[in-house]
BATOR-809077 format. One record per residue (C-alpha): x, y, z; residue in one letter. Coordinates in steps of 0.5 Angstrom, whole numbers, plus 500, padded with zeros to 3 digits. Each point is the difference from the previous one (the first is absolute). Layout:
% residues N
XYZa ...
This chain:
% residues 361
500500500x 503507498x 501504506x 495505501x 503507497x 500506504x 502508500x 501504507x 498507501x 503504505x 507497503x 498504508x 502495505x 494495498x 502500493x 508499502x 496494504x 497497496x 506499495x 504498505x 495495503x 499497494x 507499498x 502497508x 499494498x 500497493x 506504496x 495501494x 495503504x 493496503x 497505493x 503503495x 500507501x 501503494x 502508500x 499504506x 499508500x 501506505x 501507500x 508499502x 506499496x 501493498x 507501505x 496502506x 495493500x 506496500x 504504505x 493499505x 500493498x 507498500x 500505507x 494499504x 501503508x 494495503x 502493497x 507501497x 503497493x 495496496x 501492499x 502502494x 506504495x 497507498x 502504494x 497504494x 502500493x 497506495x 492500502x 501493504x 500498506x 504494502x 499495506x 504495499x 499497494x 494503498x 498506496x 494504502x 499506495x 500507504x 495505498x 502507502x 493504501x 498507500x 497501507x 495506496x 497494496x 495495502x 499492499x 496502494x 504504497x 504499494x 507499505x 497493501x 499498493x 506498499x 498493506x 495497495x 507497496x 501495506x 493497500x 498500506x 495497505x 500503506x 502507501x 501502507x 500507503x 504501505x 500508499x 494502506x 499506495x 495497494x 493500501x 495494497x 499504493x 508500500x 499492501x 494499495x 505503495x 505496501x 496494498x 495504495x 507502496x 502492501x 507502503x 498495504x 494494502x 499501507x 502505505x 503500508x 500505504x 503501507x 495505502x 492499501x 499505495x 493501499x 496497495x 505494499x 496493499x 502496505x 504502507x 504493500x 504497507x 502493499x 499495505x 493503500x 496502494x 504498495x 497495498x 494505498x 504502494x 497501493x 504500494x 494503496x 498505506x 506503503x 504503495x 503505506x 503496506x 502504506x 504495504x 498504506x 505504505x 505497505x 496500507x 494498495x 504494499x 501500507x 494500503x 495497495x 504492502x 498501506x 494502500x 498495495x 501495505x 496504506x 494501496x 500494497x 500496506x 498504506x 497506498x 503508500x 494505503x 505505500x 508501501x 504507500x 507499497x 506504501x 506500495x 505502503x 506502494x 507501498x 501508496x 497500493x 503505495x 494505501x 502502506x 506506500x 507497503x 500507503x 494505503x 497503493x 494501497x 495494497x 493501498x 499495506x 503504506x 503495505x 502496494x 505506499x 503499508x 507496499x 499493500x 505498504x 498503506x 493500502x 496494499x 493502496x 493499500x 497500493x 494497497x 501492496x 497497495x 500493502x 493499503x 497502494x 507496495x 496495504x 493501499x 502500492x 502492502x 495498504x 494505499x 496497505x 503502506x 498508497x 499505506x 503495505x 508503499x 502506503x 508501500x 505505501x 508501498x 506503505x 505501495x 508498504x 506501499x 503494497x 502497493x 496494499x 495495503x 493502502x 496498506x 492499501x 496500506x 494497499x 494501507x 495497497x 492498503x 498493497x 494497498x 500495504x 504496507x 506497498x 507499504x 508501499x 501493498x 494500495x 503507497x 506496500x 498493497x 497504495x 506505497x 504494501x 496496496x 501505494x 507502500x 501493499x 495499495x 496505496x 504506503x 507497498x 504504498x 496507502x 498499508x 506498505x 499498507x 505502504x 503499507x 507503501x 506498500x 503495506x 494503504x 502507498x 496505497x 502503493x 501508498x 497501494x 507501495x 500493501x 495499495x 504503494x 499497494x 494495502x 496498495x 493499505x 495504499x 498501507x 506496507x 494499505x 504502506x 497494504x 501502507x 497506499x 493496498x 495502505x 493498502x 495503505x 493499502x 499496495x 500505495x 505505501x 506497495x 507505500x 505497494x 507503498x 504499493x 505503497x 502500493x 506502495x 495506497x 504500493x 503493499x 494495501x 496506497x 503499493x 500493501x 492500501x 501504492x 504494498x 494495503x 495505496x 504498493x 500493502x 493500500x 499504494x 505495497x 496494502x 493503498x 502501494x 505493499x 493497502x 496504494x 504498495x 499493502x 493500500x 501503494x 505495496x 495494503x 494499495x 505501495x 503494502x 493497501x 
C-alpha cells in the first residue's frame, strides 16, 4: 500500500513536531510527507529542528539543499510563503504538483473558507487541523471518536487540541461506565508563545506579564475541546488554566460530582483495564518511581495522552472522584496527529478494497 501523502502548513512548534514524531522511529518517515511550507528561510527550519531548546537533537541528520530539507536520507521539499497571503491563494498552488491526501494546517491562522479551499483547489483530498477551527466536519480524539469517521462526511478534520486530547480519554471511561453530572478542570500549563518574556502589551492584558515570573490564570478551551468529542457531556464541564513558569508537560486536576457510588478501587480497575486494552498507548496509569513521586519534567518526551498520577485518585462520599494527569502537551499531542493520519489511511485503504471486491467477484 502506497504510504499516505502529506503536506504540512505551519512549521511552529506543533509542525516541527509532527515532522520530528513522524521520522523518530522509521527513517523513512510513518507517512510520507512531501513538502512542508512556513514564512522562514529554509535555514531558520532547519536550524530550529536541527536545535531544539526543549527536546535536544533529532534521532535523525538534518541538513538542507536548494528548496529541500533533509532528514536523514529523506528529502522533503520546503515552500517559503508569503505570510501576507492566505492558503487559498496562489503561494499554495505550487502544492498540487505533490498530489497529496492529506494536507495539515499547523498554522493557528486559517480560517474554515481557507481549509474548503485547499480542497476545492485540489491541493489536497483532505485536511487536518491543529485547532478546533469552527465550522471543520469532525473534532477527532483518538481513542475516543475515531471510529466515527467519514470519508464521505469529514473533509476537515480537526485533531483537537493537546489538553483536548488529554481530558477527553478519561472522561470517556468516566461516563461511559459511571456517569459525570459535573466536573470542574484546572490545567495547569507551561508558557506558551502568546505570553510576553518581559511585561508588554498584549490584547489579553495578563498574558503580557513576564511568563516567568508569575503563575497566571486564564481561560482554556478544554471543557468545550472535550465536548466536541463526547458531545453528551454538554454543559456538565467548567475549566479553568493557570499558566507556570515551566518548559514543558501540563497537568489537569480534575474534581468531579458522578452520577452514581463508585470506589477507589472500581476507578482504579476500571482505568487499569483501558491503559491495558482500548487506551493502550494513549492513557497510563502511574505509581511513581521505587514509592516516590515524579515531578512533571520527567514525562518529557512520552507518547501518552493522559499519565494518570494513580496515587492521587480520590473518592469521597461515593461520588466525589479527585484525579490528576500529566501529559507532555507537545510530543503526545503531534502523536494523536499522526493517529488522526492513520485512520484517514486505514479508512481509506478499507474503501479502495471494498472498491476492488466486486471486481474480483
Amino acid at each position: 500500500m502506497t504510504p499516505l501523502r502529506v503536506g504540512i502548513a505551519g512549521l511552529g512548534r506543533i509542525g516541527r513536531g509532527i515532522l520530528r514524531a513522524n521520522h523518530a522511529a522509521l527513517a523513512e518517515g510513518r507517512f510520507d510527507i512531501k513538502v512542508v511550507c512556513d514564512v522562514m528561510p529554509i535555514d531558520q527550519v532547519a536550524y530550529l529542528l536541527a536545535h531544539d531548546t526543549t527536546y535536544g537533537k533529532p534521532p535523525f541528520t538534518l541538513d538542507f539543499q536548494g528548496n529541500d530539507l533533509i532528514l536523514g536520507d529523506k528529502r522533503i521539499r520546503y515552500e517559503r510563503v508569503d505570510r501576507r497571503r492566505r492558503p487559498t491563494e496562489d503561494s499554495f498552488a505550487a502544492l498540487r504538483e505533490f498530489d497529496l491526501d492529506v494536507f495539515i494546517d499547523a498554522t493557528g491562522t486559517a480560517s474554515i473558507a481557507d481549509l474548503r479551499a485547499v480542497i476545492e483547489r485540489k491541493v489536497a483530498r483532505k485536511v487536518v487541523c491543529t485547532a478546533n477551527i469552527p465550522g471543520c466536519d469532525m473534532s477527532m480524539v483518538y481513542g475516543v471518536n475515531h471510529d466515527q469517521y467519514d470519508p464521505l462526511l469529514h473533509d476537515i478534520v480537526a485533531s483537537n487540541t493537546c489538553t483536548g486530547n488529554a481530558l477527553a480519554p478519561v472522561a470517556y471511561v468516566l461516563q461511559k461506565h459511571i456517569g459525570i453530572e459535573y466536573a470542574r478542570v484546572i490545567t495547569i500549563h507551561p508558557a506558551l508563545s502568546d505570553q510576553r518574556a518581559l511585561d508588554g502589551y498584549h490584547p489579553t492584558s495578563h498574558l503580557g506579564r513576564a511568563c516567568a515570573a508569575s503563575i497566571l490564570p486564564t481561560s482554556t478551551n478544554v471543557a468545550a475541546s472535550t465536548v466536541l468529542a463526547l458531545p453528551e457531556l454538554e454543559g456538565k464541564l467548567d475549566s479553568l488554566s493557570y499558566r507556570v513558569p515551566t518548559e514543558i508537560v501540563s497537568i489537569i486536576d480534575i474534581s468531579a460530582t458522578l452520577a452514581r457510588d463508585t470506589s477507589r478501587d472500581e476507578c482504579i480497575e476500571l482505568f487499569e483495564k483501558y491503559a491495558r486494552g482500548d487506551l493502550n498507548g494513549i492513557v497510563q496509569c502511574d505509581y511513581g518511581a521505587w514509592g516516590h513521586q515524579r515531578a512533571s519534567i520527567d514525562y518529557l518526551g512520552t507518547e501518552f495522552s493522559a499519565i494518570l498520577q494513580m496515587r492521587h485518585l480520590s473518592v469521597s462520599h461515593g461520588r466525589q472522584l479527585g484525579l490528576t494527569l500529566m501529559h507532555d502537551n507537545e510530543v503526545a499531542y503531534c502523536c494523536r496527529v499522526l493517529d488522526v493520519l492513520g485512520v484517514i489511511d486505514r479508512v481509506k485503504a478499507v474503501s479502495k478494497l471494498k472498491l476492488v471486491e466486486p471486481l474480483r467477484a
